[in-house]
C-alpha positions as MATLAB code, in Angstrom:
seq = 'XXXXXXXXXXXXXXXXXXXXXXXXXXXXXXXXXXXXXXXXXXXXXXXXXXXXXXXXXXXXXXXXXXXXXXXXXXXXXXXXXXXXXXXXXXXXXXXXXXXXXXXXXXXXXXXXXXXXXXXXXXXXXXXXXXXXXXXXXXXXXXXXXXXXXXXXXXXXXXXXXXXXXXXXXXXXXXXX';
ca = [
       0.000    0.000    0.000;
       1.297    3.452   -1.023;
       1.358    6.417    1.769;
      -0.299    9.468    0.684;
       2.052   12.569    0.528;
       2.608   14.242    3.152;
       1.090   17.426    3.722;
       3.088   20.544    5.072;
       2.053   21.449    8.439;
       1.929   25.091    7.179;
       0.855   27.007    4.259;
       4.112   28.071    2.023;
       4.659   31.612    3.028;
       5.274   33.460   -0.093;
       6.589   37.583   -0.579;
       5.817   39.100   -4.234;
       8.779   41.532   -5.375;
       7.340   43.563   -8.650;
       7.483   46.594   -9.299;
       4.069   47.016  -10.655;
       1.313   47.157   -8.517;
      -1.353   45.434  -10.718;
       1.078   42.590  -11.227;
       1.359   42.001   -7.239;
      -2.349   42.462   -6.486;
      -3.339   39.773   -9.560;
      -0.760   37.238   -8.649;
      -1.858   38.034   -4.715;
      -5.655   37.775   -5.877;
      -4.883   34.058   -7.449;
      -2.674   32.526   -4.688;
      -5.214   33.723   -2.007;
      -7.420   31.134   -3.708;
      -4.956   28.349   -2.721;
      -5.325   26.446    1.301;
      -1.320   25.589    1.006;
      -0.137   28.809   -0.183;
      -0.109   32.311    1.974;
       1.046   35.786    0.632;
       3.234   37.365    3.459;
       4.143   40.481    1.843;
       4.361   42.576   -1.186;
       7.473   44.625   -2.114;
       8.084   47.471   -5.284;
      11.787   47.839   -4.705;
      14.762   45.870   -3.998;
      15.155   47.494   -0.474;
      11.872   46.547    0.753;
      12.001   43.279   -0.578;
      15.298   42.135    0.783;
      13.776   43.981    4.295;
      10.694   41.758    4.029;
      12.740   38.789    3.291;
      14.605   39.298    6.181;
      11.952   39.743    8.569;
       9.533   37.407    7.245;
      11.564   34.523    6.528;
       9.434   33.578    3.358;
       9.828   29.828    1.610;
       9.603   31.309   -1.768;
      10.003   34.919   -3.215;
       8.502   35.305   -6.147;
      10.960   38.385   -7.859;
      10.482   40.403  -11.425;
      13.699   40.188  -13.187;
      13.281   44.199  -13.819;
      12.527   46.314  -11.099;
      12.074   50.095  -11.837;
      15.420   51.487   -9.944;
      16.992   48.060  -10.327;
      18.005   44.682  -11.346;
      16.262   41.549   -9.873;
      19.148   39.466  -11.324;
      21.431   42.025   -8.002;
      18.102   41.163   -5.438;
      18.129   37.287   -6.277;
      22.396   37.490   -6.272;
      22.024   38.738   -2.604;
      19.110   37.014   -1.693;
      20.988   33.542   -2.615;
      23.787   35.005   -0.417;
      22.154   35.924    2.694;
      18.726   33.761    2.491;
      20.158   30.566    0.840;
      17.448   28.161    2.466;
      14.387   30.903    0.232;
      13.129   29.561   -2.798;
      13.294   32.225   -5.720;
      11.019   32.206   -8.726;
      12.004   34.338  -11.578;
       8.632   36.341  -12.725;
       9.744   37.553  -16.580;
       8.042   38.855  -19.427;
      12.092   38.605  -21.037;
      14.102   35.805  -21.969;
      17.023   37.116  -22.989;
      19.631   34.573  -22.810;
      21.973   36.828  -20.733;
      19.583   36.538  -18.064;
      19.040   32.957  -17.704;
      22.952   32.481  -17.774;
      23.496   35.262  -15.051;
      20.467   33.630  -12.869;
      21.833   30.246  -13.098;
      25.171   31.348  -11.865;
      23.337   32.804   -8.995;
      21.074   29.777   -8.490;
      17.603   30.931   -8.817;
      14.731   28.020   -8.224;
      13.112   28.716  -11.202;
      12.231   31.088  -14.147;
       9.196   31.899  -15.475;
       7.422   34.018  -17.874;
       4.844   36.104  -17.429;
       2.856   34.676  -20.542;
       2.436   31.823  -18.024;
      -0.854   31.599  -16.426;
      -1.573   31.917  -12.335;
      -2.251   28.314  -12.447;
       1.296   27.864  -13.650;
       3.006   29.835  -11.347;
       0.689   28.313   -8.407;
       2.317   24.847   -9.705;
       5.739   26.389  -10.312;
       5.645   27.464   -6.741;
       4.607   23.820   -5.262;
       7.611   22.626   -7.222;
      10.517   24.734   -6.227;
       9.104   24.376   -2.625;
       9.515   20.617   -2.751;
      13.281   21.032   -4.264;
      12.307   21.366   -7.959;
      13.381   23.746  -10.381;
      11.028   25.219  -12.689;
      12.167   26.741  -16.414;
       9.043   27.699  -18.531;
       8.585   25.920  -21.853;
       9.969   29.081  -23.777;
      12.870   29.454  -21.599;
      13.874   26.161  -21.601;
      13.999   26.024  -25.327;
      16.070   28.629  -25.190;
      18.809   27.241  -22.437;
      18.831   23.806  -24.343;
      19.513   25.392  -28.029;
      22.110   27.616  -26.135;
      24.235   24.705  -24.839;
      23.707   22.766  -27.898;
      25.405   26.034  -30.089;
      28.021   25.812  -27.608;
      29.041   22.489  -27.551;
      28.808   22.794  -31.142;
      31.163   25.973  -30.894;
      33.871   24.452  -29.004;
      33.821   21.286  -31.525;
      34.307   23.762  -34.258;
      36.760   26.158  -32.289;
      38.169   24.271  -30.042;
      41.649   26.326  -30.066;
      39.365   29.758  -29.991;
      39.292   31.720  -27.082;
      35.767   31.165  -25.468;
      33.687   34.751  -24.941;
      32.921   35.863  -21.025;
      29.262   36.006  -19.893;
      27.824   39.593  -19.518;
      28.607   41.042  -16.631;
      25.636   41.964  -14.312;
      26.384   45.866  -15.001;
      26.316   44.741  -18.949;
      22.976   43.234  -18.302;
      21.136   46.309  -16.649;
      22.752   48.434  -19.622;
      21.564   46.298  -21.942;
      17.592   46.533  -19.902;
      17.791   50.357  -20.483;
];
């Protein structure tokens, strides 16, 4: 006889960071709807988010890569540094390969893209909490045809010099 799963003896506490206020109140609209899942707090900037991190001790932060004043790639970098035991979830409407290389250096839980739909990210959340890692089906197109051009690179250049990633000032140069 199989066990049923066990059930965590809390909801998963969850902070939004997005700069846009609409965004927040729809995604905290949709996972108010879920028994398992509570919304602990909302933050606009990368100040107040990395505050509420630190004083809610969330499970999973749910971060926009682009943050009015900032860079959410620099909030998830120092959220992986001081918080390593939080779950973050990229929220995206980009793809840009530079950014899902510079947030899988960092370690991010997940990525996905705001063409998803709430019952998505509800899932996507579930996942990471449980030790998953989420990629949406765009991004992970993406990732896959990235390594496969350059493994086929370094077969054709081996003796070439290899190209650095963008740096993380590159990246919020290249998002103005």
């Amino acid at each position: 006889m199989v066990e049923p799963a066990l059930k965590r003896s809390r909801p998963t506490r969850v902070v939004l960071v997005d700069d846009h206020a609409m965004v927040r109140q729809g995604i905290r609209y949709r996972l108010d709807q879920e028994d398992d899942i509570l919304v602990v707090g909302e933050a606009e900037t990368r100040e107040a988010g990395i505050a509420l991190v630190e004083q809610l001790q969330p499970d999973v932060v749910v971060l926009d890569i682009r943050l009015r004043q900032d860079s959410g790639i620099e909030v998830a970098k120092k959220l992986r540094a001081e918080h390593p035991s939080v779950k973050i979830l990229i929220l995206s409407a980009y793809d840009f390969d530079q950014y899902v290389r510079a947030l899988a250096r960092v370690g991010v839980d997940g990525y996905i893209s705001k063409e998803n739909s709430q019952d998505e990210l509800v899932e996507a959340i579930r996942e990471v909490v449980k030790g998953g890692s989420i990629l949406s089906p765009r991004v992970a197109t993406k990732v896959i045809r990235n390594v496969s051009d350059q493994h086929e690179a370094q077969t054709v250049h081996a003796d070439a010099p290899q190209t650095d990633e963008l740096t993380l000032r590159e990246l919020e140069i290249l998002q103005l």
